[in-house]
N, C-alpha and C positions, 0 to 999 in steps of 0.2 A: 414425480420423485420428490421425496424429503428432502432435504438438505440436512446434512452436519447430523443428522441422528443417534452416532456412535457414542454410548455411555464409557468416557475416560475411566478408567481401571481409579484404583485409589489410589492418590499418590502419583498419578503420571503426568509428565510436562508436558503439556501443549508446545505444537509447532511455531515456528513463527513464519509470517509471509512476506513476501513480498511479490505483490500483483502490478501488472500492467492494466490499469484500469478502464483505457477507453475514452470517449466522449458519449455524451446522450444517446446516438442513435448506437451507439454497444448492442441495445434491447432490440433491435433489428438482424442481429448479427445471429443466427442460427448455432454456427460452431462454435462463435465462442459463449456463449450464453449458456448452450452444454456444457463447455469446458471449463468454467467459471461451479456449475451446478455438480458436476461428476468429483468436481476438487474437492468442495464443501461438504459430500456426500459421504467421502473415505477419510475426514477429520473427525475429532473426538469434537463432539458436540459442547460445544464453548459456555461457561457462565457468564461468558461479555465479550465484546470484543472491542480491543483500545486502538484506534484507528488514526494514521501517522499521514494524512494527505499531501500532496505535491500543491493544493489548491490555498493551504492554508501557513504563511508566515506570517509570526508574529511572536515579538520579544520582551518581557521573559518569557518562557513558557505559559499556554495560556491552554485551559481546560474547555471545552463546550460539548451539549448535549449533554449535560446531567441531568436535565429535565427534557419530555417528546416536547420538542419546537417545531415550526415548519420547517423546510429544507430550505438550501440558498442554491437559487438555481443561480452558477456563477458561471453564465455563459448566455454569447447572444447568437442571432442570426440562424440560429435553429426554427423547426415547425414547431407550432401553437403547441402541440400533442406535450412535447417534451417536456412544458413547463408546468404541465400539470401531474406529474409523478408525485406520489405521495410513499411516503418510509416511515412510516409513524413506529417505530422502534421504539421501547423503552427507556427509558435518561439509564446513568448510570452514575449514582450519587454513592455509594460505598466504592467504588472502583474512583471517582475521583478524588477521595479521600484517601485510597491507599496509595494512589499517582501523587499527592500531593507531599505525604509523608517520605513517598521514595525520591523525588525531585528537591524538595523546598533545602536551603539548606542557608545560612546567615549570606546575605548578599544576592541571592538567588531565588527572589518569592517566587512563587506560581499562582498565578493569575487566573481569573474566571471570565468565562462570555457567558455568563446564561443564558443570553436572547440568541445567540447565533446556531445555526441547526446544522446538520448533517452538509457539506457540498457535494459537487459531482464526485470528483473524487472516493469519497466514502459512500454515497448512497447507489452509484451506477452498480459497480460490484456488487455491493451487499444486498441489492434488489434482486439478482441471480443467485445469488449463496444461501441467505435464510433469507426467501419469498415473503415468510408469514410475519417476518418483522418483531420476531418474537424474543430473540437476542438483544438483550439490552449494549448501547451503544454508547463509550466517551469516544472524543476524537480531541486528540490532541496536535497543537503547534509547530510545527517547525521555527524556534527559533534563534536559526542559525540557517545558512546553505555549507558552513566547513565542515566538510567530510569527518575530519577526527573529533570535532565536537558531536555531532551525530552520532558517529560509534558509541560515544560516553554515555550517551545519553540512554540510547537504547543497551547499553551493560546496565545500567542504574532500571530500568525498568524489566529485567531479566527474573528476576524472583516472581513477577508476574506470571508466570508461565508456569508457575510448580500450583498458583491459586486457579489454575481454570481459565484463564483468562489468553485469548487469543490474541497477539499482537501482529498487526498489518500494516505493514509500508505500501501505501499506493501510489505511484508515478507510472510511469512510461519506458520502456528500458531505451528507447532512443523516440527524442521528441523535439525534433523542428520542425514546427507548421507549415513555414514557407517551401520545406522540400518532400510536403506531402504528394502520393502520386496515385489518387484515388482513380479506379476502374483498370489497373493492372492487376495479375494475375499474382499468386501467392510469390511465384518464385522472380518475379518482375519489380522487387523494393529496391531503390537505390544502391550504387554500392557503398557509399558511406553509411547506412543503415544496417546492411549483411556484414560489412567488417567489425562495425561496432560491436553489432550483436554477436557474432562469432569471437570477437576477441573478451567477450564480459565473460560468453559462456565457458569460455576455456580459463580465465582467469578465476572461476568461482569452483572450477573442476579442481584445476592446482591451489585450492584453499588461500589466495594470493590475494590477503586482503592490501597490501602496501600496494600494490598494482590498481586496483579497482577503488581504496582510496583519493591516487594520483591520477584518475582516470587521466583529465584534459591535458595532461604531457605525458602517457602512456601507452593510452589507446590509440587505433587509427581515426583518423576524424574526428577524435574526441569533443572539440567544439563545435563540429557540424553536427555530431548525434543530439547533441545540448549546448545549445547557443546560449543556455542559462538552465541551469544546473538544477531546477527544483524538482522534476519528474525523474530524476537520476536519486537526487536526496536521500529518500524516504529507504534505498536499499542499507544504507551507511546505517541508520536506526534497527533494521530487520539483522543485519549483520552481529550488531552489537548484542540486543536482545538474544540474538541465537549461536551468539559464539562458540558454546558448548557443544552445538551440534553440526558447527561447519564442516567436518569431515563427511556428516551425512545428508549435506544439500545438494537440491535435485530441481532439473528444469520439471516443471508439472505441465507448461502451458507453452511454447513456441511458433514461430511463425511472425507473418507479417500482419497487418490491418491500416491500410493505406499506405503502403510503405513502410509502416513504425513498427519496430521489434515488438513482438509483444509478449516477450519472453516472463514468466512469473516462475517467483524460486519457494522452494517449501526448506526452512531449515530443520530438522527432527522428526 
């Protein structure tokens, strides 16, 4: 199958996402590797896609991949196999110029990594979404983990979405490694992993962005889902971006993967 092949009508707003992106062996995972490829297949096929990873802080805002670099494989203790994935994507050098224009503002530069490439984060997904690596790729900074600066941020990068441009929040919807509980069955994840995730899903149904902003004093378990908050992050950016169409967000993807929600939201 294609990916993403759908010709956008003239004029129409791209979605915005927010994915649960996985670890390296993801590309072992049969269903979700479908479920990752079926999502990208029923979107309007993207002129870029600006890419908001749980792997990447740093402050000010900092742009990378305007130019194809190699990837940062930012992970250890995996098989040999993993580290040689390659995503040779295209840079995305007019898209960080419109990023740069919508962000920069007196007191507030935006900053460049040219040398640094795609991380897991951005390139596990996007190796299932477009395969052929033919969608040119910025990925931009996290910098910030406060919830309400996130939202701003991604409102400020919201006109994005009327140019083609597909914006993607990648984390985790509930991510502590230490209470991973790999070789049980789907419905076998923790229960501070099912309550989190059942208390997001119902918080994003009731449009309750104050609630899932305050997640860590709101939620159940809130700090055991995120014992540090940057695989959570990346949804407060998709929010903000797709404010517009929060009335019309929608789980696309659910379930567990070692325990970890793996819940992914499509807003528009």
């Amino acid at each position: 199958m294609t990916s993403g092949t759908t010709t956008p009508a003239p004029g129409a707003r791209m979605p915005v996402l927010y994915l649960s992106h996985g670890a390296p062996p993801l590309a072992d995972d049969a269903l979700w590797t479908s479920q990752l490829a079926d999502w990208s297949a029923r979107l309007p096929r993207p002129k870029a896609v600006l890419m908001v990873s749980a792997h990447w802080e740093s402050a000010p805002v900092t742009l990378a991949a305007t130019e194809t670099v190699p990837l940062v494989y930012d992970f250890g203790g995996f098989p040999e196999r993993y580290y040689h994935v390659r995503y040779a994507a295209p840079g995305a050098p007019l898209l960080a110029e419109r990023v740069r224009g919508l962000l920069s503002a007196p007191g507030t530069p935006v900053y460049d990594a040219p040398d640094r490439g795609l991380d897991h984060g951005a390139y596990v997904p996007l190796v299932e979404m477009y395969p052929e690596a033919d969608v040119p790729v910025l990925q931009l900074s996290m910098p910030t983990l406060d919830p309400a600066r996130l939202l701003e941020l991604g409102r400020r990068l919201a006109p994005l979405r009327d140019e083609g441009v597909l914006v993607v929040g990648s984390g985790f919807f509930t991510h502590n490694l230490r209470g991973m509980t790999w070789g049980t069955g789907p419905d076998e994840a923790p229960g501070w992993s099912r309550e989190f995730d059942a208390w997001g899903g119902e918080a994003l149904a009731r449009q309750d962005v104050d609630a899932l902003l305050d997640f860590a004093h709101k939620a159940p378990a809130g700090r055991v889902a995120h014992p540090r908050s940057e695989h959570f992050a990346p949804l407060f950016v998709a929010l903000g971006a797709g404010e517009a169409d929060l009335p019309r967000a929608r789980t696309v993807i659910d379930g567990f993967w070692g325990g970890l929600a793996k819940r992914s939201v499509q807003l528009g």
